[in-house]
RODO-2510 file (C-alpha; in nm, 4 decimals, decimal comma):
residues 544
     n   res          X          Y          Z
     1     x    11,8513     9,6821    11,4604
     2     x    12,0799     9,9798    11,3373
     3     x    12,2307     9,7872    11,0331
     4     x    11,8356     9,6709    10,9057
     5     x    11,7301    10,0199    10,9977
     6     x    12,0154    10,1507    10,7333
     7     x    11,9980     9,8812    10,5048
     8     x    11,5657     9,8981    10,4966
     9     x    11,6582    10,2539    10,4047
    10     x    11,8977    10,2360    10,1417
    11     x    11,6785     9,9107     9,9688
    12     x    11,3347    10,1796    10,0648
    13     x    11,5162    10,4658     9,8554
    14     x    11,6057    10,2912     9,6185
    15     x    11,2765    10,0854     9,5447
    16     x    11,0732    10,3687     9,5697
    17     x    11,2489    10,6079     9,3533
    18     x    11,2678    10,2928     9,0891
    19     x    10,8920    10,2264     9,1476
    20     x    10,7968    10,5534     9,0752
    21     x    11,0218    10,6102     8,7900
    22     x    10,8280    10,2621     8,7162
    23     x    10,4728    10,4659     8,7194
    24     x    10,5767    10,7159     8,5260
    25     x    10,7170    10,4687     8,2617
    26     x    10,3852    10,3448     8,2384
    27     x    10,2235    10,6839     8,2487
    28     x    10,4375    10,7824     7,9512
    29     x    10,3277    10,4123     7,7468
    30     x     9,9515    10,4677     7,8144
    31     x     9,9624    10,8607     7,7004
    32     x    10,1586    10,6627     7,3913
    33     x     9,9912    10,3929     7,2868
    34     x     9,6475    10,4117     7,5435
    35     x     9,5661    10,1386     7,7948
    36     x     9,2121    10,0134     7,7358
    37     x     9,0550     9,9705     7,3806
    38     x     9,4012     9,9442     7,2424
    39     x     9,5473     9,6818     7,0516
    40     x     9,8905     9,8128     7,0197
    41     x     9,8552     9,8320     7,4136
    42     x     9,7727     9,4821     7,5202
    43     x    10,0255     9,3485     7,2379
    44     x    10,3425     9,5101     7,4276
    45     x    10,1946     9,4215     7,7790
    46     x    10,1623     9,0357     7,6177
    47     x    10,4782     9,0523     7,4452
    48     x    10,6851     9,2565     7,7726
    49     x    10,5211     8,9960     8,0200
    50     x    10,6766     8,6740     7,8717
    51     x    10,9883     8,7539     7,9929
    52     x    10,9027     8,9365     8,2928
    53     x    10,7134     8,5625     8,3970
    54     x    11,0473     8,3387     8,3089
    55     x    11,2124     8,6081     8,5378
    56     x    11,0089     8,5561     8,8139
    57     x    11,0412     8,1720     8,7643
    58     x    11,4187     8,2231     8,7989
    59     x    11,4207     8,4830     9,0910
    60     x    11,1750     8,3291     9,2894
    61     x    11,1975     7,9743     9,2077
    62     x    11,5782     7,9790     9,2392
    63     x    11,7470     8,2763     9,3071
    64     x    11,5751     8,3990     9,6294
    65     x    11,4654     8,1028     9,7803
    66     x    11,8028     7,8726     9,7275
    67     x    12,1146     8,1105     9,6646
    68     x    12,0759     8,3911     9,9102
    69     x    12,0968     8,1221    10,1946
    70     x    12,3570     7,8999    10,0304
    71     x    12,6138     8,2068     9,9735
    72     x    12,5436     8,3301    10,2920
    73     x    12,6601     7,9631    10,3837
    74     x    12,9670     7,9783    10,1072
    75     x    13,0810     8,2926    10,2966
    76     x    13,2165     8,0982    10,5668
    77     x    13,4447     7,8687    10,3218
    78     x    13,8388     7,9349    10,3070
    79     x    13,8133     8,1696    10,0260
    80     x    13,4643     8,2806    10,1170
    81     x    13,2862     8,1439     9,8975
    82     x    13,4827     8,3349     9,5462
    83     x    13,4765     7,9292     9,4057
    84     x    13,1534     7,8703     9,4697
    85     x    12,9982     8,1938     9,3547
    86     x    13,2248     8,1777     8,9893
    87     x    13,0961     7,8046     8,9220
    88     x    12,7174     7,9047     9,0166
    89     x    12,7705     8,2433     8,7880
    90     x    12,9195     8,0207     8,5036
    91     x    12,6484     7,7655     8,4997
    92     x    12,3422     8,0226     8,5588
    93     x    12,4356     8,1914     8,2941
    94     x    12,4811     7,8538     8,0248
    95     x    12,1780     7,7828     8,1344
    96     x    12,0201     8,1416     8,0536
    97     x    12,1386     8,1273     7,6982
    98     x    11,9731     7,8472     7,6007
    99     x    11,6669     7,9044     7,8043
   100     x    11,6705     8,2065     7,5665
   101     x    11,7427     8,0994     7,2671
   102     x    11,4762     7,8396     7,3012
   103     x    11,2411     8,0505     7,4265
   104     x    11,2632     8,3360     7,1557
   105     x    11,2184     8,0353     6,8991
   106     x    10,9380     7,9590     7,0291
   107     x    10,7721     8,2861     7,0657
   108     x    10,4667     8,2354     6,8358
   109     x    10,3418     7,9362     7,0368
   110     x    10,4432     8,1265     7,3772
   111     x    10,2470     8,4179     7,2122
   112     x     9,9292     8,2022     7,1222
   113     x     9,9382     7,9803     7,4582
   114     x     9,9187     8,3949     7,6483
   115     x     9,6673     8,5788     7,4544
   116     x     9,5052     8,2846     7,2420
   117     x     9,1389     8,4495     7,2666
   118     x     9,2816     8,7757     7,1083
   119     x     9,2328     8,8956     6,7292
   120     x     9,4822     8,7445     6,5350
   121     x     9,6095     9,1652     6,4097
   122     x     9,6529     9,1388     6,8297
   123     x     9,8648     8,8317     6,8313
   124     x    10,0210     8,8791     6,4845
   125     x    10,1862     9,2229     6,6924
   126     x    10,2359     9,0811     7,0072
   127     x    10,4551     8,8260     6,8181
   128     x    10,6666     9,1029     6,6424
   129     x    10,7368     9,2736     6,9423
   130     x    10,7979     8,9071     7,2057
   131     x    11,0971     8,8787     6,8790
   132     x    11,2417     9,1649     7,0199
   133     x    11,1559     9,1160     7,3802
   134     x    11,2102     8,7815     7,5147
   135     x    11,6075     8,8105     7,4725
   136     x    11,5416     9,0032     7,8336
   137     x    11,5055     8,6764     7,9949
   138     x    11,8914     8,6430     7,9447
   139     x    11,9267     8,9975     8,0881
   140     x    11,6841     8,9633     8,3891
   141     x    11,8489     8,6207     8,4604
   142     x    12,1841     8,7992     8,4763
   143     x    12,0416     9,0917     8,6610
   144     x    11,9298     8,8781     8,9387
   145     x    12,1953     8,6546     8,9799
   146     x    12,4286     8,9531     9,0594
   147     x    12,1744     9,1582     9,2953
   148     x    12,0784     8,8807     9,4993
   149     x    12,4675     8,7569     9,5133
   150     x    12,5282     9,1773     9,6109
   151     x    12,2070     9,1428     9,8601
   152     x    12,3514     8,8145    10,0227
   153     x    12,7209     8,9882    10,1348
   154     x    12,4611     9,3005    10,2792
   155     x    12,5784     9,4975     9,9752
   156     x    12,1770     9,6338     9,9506
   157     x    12,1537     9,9415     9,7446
   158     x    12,2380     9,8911     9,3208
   159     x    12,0105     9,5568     9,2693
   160     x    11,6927     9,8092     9,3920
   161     x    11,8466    10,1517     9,2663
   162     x    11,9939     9,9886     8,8806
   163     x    11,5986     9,9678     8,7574
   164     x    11,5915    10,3443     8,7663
   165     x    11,8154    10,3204     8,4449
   166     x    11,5769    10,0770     8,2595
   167     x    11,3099    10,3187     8,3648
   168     x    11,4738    10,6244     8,2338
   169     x    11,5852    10,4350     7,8878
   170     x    11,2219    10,3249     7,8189
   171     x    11,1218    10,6590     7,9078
   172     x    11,3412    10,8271     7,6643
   173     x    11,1945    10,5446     7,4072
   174     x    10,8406    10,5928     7,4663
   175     x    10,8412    10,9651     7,3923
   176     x    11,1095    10,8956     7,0504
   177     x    10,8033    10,6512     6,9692
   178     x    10,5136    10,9562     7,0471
   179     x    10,6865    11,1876     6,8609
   180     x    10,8687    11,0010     6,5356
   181     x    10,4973    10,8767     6,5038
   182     x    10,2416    11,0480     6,6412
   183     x     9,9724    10,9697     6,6976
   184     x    10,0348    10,6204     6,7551
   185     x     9,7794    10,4028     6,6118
   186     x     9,6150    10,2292     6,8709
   187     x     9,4843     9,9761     6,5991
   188     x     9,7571     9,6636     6,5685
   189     x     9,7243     9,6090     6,1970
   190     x     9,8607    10,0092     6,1352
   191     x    10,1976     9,9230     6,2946
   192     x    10,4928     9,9343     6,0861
   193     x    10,8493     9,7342     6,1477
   194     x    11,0286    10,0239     6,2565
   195     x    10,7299    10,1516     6,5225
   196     x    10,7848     9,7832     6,6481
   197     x    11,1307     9,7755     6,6982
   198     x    11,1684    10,1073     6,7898
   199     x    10,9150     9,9501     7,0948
   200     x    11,0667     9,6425     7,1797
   201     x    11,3796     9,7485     7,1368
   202     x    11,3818    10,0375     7,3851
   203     x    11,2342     9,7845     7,6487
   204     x    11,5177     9,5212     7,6111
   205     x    11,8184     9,7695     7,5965
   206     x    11,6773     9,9216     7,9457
   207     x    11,6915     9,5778     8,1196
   208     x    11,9947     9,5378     7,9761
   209     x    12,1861     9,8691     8,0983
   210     x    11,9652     9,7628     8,4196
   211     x    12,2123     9,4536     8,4291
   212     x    12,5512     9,6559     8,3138
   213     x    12,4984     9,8756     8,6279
   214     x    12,5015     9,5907     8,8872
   215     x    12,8641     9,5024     8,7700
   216     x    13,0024     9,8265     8,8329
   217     x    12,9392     9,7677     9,2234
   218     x    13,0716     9,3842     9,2417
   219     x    13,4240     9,5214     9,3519
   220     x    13,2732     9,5864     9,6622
   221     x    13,1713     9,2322     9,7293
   222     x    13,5556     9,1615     9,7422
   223     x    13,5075     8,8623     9,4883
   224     x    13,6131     8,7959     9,1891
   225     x    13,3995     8,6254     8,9587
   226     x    13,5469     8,4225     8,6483
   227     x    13,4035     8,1987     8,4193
   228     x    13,4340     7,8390     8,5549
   229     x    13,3401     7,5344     8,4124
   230     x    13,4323     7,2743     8,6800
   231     x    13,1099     7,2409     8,8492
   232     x    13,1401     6,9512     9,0569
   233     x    13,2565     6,8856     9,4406
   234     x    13,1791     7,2310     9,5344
   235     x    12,8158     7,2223     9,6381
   236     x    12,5923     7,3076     9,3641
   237     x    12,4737     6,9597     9,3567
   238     x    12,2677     7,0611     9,6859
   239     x    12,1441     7,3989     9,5487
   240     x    12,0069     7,1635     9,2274
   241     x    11,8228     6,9801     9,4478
   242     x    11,6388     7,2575     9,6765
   243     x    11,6259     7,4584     9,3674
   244     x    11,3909     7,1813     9,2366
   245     x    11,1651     7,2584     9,4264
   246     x    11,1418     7,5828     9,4285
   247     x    11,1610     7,5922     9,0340
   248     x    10,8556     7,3624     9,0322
   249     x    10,6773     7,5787     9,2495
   250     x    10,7413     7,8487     9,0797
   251     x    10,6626     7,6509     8,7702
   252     x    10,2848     7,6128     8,8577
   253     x    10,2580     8,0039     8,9642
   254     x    10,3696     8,0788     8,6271
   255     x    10,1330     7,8180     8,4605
   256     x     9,8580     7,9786     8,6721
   257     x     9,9488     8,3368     8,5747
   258     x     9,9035     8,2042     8,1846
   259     x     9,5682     8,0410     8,2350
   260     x     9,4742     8,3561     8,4100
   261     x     9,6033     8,5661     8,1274
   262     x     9,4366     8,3553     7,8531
   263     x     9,0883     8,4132     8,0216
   264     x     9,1255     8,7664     8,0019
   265     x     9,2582     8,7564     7,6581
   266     x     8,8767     8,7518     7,5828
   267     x     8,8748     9,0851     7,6512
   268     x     9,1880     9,2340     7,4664
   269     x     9,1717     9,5297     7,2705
   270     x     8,7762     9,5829     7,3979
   271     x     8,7759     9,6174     7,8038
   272     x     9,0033     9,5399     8,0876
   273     x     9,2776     9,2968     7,9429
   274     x     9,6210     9,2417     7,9874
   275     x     9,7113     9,6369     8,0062
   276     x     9,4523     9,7129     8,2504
   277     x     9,5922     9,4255     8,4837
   278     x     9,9675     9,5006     8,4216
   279     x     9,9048     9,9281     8,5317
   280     x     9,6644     9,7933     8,8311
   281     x     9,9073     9,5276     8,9603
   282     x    10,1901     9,7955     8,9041
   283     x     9,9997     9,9917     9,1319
   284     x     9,9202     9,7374     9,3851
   285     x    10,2882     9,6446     9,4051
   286     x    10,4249     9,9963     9,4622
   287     x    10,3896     9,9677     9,8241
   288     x    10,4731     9,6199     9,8704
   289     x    10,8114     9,6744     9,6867
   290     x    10,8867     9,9576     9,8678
   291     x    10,7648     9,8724    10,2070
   292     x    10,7754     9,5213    10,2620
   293     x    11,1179     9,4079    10,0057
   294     x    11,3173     9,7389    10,1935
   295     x    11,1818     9,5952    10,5347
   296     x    11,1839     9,2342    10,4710
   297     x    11,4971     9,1703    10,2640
   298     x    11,7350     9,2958    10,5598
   299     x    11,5129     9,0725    10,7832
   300     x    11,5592     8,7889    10,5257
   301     x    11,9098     8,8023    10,5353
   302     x    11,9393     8,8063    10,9351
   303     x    11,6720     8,5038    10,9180
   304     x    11,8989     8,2922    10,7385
   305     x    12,2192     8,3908    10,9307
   306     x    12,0078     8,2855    11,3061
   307     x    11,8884     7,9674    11,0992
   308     x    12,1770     7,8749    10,9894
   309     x    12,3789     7,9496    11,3053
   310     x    12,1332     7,7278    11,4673
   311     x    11,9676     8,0354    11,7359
   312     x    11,6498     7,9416    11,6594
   313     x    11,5012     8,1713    11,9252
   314     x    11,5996     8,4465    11,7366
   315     x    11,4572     8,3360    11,4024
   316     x    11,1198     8,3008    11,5936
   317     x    11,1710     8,7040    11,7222
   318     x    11,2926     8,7859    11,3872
   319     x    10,9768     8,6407    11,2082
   320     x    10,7311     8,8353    11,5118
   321     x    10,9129     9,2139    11,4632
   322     x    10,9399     9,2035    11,0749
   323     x    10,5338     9,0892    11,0267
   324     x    10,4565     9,3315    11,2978
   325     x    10,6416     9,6115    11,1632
   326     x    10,5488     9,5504    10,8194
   327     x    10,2125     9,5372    10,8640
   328     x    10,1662     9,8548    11,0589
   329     x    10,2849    10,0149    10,7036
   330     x    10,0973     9,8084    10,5321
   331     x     9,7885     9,8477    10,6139
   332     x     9,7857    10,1775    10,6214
   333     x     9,9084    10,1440    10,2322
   334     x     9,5820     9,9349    10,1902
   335     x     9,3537    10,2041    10,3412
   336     x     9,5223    10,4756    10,1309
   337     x     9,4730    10,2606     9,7926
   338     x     9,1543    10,1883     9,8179
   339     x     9,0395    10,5384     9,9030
   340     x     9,2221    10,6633     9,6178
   341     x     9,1708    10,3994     9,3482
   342     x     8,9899    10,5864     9,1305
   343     x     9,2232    10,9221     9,0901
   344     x     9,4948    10,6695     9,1397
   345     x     9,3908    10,4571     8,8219
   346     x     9,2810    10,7860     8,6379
   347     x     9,6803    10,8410     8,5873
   348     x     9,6611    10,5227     8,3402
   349     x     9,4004    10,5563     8,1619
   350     x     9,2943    10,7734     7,8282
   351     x     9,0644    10,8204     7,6515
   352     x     8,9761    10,6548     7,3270
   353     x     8,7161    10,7036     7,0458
   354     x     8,5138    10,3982     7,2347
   355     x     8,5289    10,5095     7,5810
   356     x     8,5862    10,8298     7,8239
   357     x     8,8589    10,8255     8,0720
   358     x     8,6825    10,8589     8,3625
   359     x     8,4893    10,5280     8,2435
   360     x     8,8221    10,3823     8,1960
   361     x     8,9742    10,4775     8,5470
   362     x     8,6835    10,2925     8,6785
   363     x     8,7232     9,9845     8,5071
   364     x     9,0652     9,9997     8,6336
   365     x     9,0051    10,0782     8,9635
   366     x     8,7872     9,7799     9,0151
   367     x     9,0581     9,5227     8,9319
   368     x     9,3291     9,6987     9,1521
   369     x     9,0728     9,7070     9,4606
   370     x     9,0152     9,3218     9,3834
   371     x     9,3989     9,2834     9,3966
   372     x     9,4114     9,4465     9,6924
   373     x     9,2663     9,2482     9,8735
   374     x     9,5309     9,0175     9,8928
   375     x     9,7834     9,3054    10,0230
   376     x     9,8327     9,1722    10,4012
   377     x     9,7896     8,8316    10,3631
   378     x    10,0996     8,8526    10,0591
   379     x    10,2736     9,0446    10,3257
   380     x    10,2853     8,8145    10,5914
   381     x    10,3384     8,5181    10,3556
   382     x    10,6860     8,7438    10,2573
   383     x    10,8480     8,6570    10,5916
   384     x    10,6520     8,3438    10,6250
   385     x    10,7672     8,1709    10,3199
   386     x    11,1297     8,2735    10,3169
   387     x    11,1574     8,1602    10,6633
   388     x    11,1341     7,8026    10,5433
   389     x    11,3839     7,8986    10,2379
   390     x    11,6513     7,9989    10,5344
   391     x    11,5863     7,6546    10,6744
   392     x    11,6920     7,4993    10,3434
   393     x    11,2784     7,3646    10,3192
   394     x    11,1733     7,4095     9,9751
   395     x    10,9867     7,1149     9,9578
   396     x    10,6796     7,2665    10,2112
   397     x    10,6709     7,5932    10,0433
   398     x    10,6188     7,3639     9,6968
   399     x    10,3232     7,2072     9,8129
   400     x    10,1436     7,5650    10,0192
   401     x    10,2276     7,7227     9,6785
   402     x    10,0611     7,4425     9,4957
   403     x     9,7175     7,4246     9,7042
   404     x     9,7360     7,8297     9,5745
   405     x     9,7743     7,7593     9,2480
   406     x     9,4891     7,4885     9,2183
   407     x     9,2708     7,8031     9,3841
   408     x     9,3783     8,0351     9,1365
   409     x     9,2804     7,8054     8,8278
   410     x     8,9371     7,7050     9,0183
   411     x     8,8783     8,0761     9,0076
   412     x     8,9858     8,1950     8,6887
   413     x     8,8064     7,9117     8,5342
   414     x     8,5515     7,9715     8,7062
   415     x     8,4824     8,3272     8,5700
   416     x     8,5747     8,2587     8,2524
   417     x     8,2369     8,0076     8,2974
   418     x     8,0257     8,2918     8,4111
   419     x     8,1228     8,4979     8,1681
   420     x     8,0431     8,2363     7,9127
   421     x     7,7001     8,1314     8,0899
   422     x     7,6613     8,5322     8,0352
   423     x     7,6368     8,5972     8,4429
   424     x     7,9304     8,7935     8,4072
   425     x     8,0448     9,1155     8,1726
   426     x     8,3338     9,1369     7,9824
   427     x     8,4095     9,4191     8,1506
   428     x     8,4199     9,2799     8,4498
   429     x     8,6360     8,9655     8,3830
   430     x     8,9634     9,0788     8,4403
   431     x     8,8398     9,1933     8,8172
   432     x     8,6615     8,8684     8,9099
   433     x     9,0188     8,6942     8,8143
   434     x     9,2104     8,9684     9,0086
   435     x     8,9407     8,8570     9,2920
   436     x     9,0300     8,5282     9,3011
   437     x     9,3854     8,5252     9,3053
   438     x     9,3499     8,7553     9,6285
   439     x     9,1244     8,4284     9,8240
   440     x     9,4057     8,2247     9,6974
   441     x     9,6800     8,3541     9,7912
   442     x     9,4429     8,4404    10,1721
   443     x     9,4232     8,0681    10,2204
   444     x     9,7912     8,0010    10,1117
   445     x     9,9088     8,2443    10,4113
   446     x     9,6808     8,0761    10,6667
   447     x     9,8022     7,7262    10,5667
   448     x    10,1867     7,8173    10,5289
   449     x    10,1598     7,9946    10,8798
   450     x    10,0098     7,6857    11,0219
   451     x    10,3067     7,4612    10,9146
   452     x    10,5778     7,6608    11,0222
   453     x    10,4361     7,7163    11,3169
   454     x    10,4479     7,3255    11,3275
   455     x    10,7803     7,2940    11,2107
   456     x    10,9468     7,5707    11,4588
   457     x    10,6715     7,6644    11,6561
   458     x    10,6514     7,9731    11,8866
   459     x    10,5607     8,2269    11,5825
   460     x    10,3728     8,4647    11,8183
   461     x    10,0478     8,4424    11,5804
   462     x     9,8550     8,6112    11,8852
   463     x    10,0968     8,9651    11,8387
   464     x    10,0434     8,9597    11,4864
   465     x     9,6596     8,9409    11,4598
   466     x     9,6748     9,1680    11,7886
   467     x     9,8634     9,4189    11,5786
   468     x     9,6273     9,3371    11,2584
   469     x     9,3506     9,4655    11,4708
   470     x     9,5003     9,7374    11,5913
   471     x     9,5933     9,8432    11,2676
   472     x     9,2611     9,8244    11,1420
   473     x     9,0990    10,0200    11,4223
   474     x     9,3484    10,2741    11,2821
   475     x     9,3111    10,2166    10,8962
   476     x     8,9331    10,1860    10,8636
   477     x     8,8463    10,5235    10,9766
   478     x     9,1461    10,6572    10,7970
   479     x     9,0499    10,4753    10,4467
   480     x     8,7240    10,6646    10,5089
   481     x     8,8590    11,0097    10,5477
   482     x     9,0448    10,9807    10,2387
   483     x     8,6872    10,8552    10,0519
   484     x     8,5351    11,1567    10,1689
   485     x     8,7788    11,3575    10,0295
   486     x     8,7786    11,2496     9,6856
   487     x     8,3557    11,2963     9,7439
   488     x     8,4397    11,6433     9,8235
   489     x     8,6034    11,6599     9,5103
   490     x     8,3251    11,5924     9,3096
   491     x     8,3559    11,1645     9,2488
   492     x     8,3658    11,0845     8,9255
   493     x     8,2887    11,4016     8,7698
   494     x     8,5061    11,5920     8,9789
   495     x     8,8581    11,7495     8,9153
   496     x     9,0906    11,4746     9,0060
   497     x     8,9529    11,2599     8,6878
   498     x     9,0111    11,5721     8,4897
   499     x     9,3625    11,4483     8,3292
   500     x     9,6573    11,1954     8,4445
   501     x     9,8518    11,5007     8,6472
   502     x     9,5113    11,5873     8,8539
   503     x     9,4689    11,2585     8,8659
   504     x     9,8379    11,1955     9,0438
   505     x     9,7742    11,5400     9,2025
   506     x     9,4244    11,3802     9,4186
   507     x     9,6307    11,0809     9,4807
   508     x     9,8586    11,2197     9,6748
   509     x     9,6366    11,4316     9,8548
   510     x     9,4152    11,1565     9,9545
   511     x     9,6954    10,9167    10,0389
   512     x     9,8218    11,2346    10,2666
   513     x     9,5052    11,2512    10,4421
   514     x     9,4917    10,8703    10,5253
   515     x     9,8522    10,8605    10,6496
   516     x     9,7872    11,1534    10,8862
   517     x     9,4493    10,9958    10,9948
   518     x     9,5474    10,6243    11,0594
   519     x     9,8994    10,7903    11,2716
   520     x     9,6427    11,0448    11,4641
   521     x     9,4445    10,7423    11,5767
   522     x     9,7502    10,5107    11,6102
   523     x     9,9035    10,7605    11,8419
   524     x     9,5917    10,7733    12,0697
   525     x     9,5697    10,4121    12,1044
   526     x     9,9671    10,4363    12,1991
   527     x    10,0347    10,1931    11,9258
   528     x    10,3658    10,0491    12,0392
   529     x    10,4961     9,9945    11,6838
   530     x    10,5311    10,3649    11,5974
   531     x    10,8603    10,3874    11,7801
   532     x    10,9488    10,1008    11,5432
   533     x    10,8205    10,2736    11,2615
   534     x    10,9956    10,5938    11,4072
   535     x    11,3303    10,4269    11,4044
   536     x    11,3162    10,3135    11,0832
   537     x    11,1894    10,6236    10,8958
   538     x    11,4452    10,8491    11,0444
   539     x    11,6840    10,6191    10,8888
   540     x    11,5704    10,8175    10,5327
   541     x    11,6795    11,1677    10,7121
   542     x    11,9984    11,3342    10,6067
   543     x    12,2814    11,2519    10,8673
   544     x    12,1526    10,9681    11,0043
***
């Protein structure tokens, strides 16, 4: 428990100080370019999410759910596992090029099959800037080949700490933009060439120095990776065929996402949109990146080791501590998000000549409590679904993941019929999507935990909605302390929606007050997952 106390902790720094580096990154872009009523701002988060969604069809339809476990497995090979790892590398990255090449040809179709309900000045900029963004899919691809190759031989640390460099970068880029051109129109057809690179370029030379870093630490793996073109008789012929699979899968999230971003294309430039989403899910994922990928990605790693050593009592014990433990942080995470949603989504929003910023934190705030919803349930799935990836199953985690999907189309088209059937506002679109993707992806974790408790059995669900309720004895009271302290501020008149700093500034104070409320409580009902939580925090302290 030592090593995933130290390794949590490294992959916990790291994530956090890269998530928050992350925030203020997006802080800087909405004081910049705004968030809602902004053209210019739902262009770039159109144009900046096409390759962000190939690179989550590459790291979790391949990359996670096939190589961890396979060079885990190569490790054990005479020359562990240098030949396999060089032909993988070699083909992964012929494959990237041309993914990208075609892709960035195509980026006036991939533009118009996104954001198709949005002015045409809207997609006329979001297509300038995809020109200049969607070479990132070759630098993601690369960036996630060599973390999770650096995760897989327990090297934890650079493929969670390198994003702090693309955050930095874009920083620096944001504010050249602010102040060569100042104020930056917010209106798409007042955007020059140079404004546009200037924009697009900054994001894809971050993710590219975000790759560059990575390779400075791949000594320490002890491998040494060439270019090699001989791909056969060495394995990859079985990673092709899980990786089907999982590609597929992750296929039909991505063709969900796009359906669910078309819908709320309606609303780009006018209310909640594409920018509104991108800063609420940002904030929704801050704690699960920093709680559950520092906790779970150790776990991950051990998972696959007791699966594939065949000590399957472990892998049940494993799958019991890491849901229990995670969720104990968890849900006081959800508590403190909710409580502070508003203050919280004050910090990226501004005001435009349309709408006030406290108006705007509100809109905001709604679609991040929809998405939270969906908080534990994602949390569990974490350990849930990659359990079945260390068992070499891709196949069942295809068809869970496909049930979601069909949910998350139902319910996006379904809004985007109520709005049309005028039942439901504009402004209120983006949330009911946000809504439904949380009941999806609820029913997804109750079916995927029902079939691996079929295929291994023994998953201790008792213990883990034992601990749920525990929890939520805990967090309930606790989310309610922190609501009465933003009352106490004044609500929505009051001094935390006064600017983006008070804003941050309430945040924390609320989020303090819930954390120090739900361990109070936790304490009294001698929660036996605080010694747990104990061990692992004082893994963070100097010396340890």
């Amino acid at each position: 428990m030592s090593s995933l106390g130290r390794a949590s902790a490294v992959i916990g720094a790291g994530t956090l100080v890269s998530r928050v580096t992350g925030l203020l990154r997006s802080i800087v872009l909405v004081a910049v370019i705004g968030s809602l009523n902004s053209d210019a701002a739902d262009a770039f988060s159109y144009a900046n999410q096409l390759p962000n969604s190939v690179f989550s069809l590459i790291s979790v339809g391949i990359l996670t759910a096939v190589i961890v476990p396979q060079i885990v497995k190569a490790t054990a090979d005479a020359d562990g596992g240098n030949a396999f790892i060089s032909k993988l590398f070699t083909l992964g990255t012929v494959v990237l090029v041309v993914l990208t090449a075609i892709a960035t040809a195509c980026a006036p179709w991939l533009v118009q099959l996104v954001a198709g309900q949005a002015e045409p000045e809207l997609l006329a900029l979001a297509t300038a800037l995809a020109y200049w963004c969607l070479p990132q899919i070759l630098l993601y691809g690369l960036y996630a080949l060599l973390g999770e190759a650096l995760n897989a031989r327990r090297i934890f640390g650079p493929f969670t700490w390198a994003p702090v460099v693309n955050n930095i970068i874009s920083i620096a880029g944001f504010l050249a933009l602010g102040a060569l051109f100042g104020p930056v129109p917010t209106n798409a057809a007042e955007w020059t060439p140079t404004m546009i690179a200037l924009l697009g370029g900054t994001a894809t030379l971050g993710i590219a120095l975000q790759a560059i870093v990575l390779l400075v630490f791949w000594r320490r793996t002890g491998l040494a990776l060439k270019p090699d073109f001989r791909w056969r008789g060495v394995g990859l012929g079985n990673v092709g065929r899980l990786a089907g699979w999982t590609f597929l899968m992750a296929f039909a999230s991505l063709a969900a996402g796009i359906l669910q971003g078309f819908v709320i294309s309606a609303a780009a430039g006018n209310e909640a949109s594409a920018t509104v989403t991108a800063n609420a899910w940002l904030i929704f994922m801050l704690p699960y990146s920093v709680i559950v990928l520092s906790i779970g990605t150790p776990y991950f790693t051990q998972i696959s080791e007791h699966a594939a050593a065949g000590r399957h009592d472990e892998v049940r014990a494993d799958i019991a501590r890491s849901i229990r433990t995670l969720l104990f942080f968890i849900a006081a995470a959800v508590a403190a998000v909710a409580a502070a949603a508003v203050p919280a989504s004050r910090v990226f929003s501004k005001a435009t000549e349309l709408v006030t910023a406290e108006a705007a934190a509100q809109s905001a705030a709604l679609v991040l409590l929809c998405y939270l919803v969906g908080l534990i349930p994602l949390t569990i799935l974490f350990i849930v679904q990659r359990t079945f990836y260390a068992y070499d199953d891709t196949r069942t985690p295809f068809w869970f993941t496909m049930f979601q999907c069909a949910l998350i189309v139902t319910t996006a088209l379904a809004a985007w019929a109520l709005f049309e059937a005028g039942i439901l506002p504009l402004s209120s679109l983006a949330a009911a999507v946000a809504l439904g993707q949380s009941c999806a992806s609820i029913l997804q974790t109750i079916v995927a935990a029902w079939l691996l408790h079929r295929k291994i059995g023994g998953l201790q669900i008792r213990s883990w909605m034992t601990a749920i309720a525990r929890f939520a004895l805990a967090a309930v009271p606790a989310g309610l302390a922190g609501w009465g302290v933003y009352l106490l501020s004044g609500g929505i008149d009051g001094w935390m929606l006064d600017g983006q700093f008070l804003g941050a500034i309430g945040t924390a104070i609320i989020g303090l007050v819930v954390v120090v409320v739900y361990l109070v409580i936790l304490a009294l009902l001698r929660a036996p997952e605080l010694k747990v939580a104990g061990s692992l925090a004082r893994r963070f302290l100097p010396g340890r």
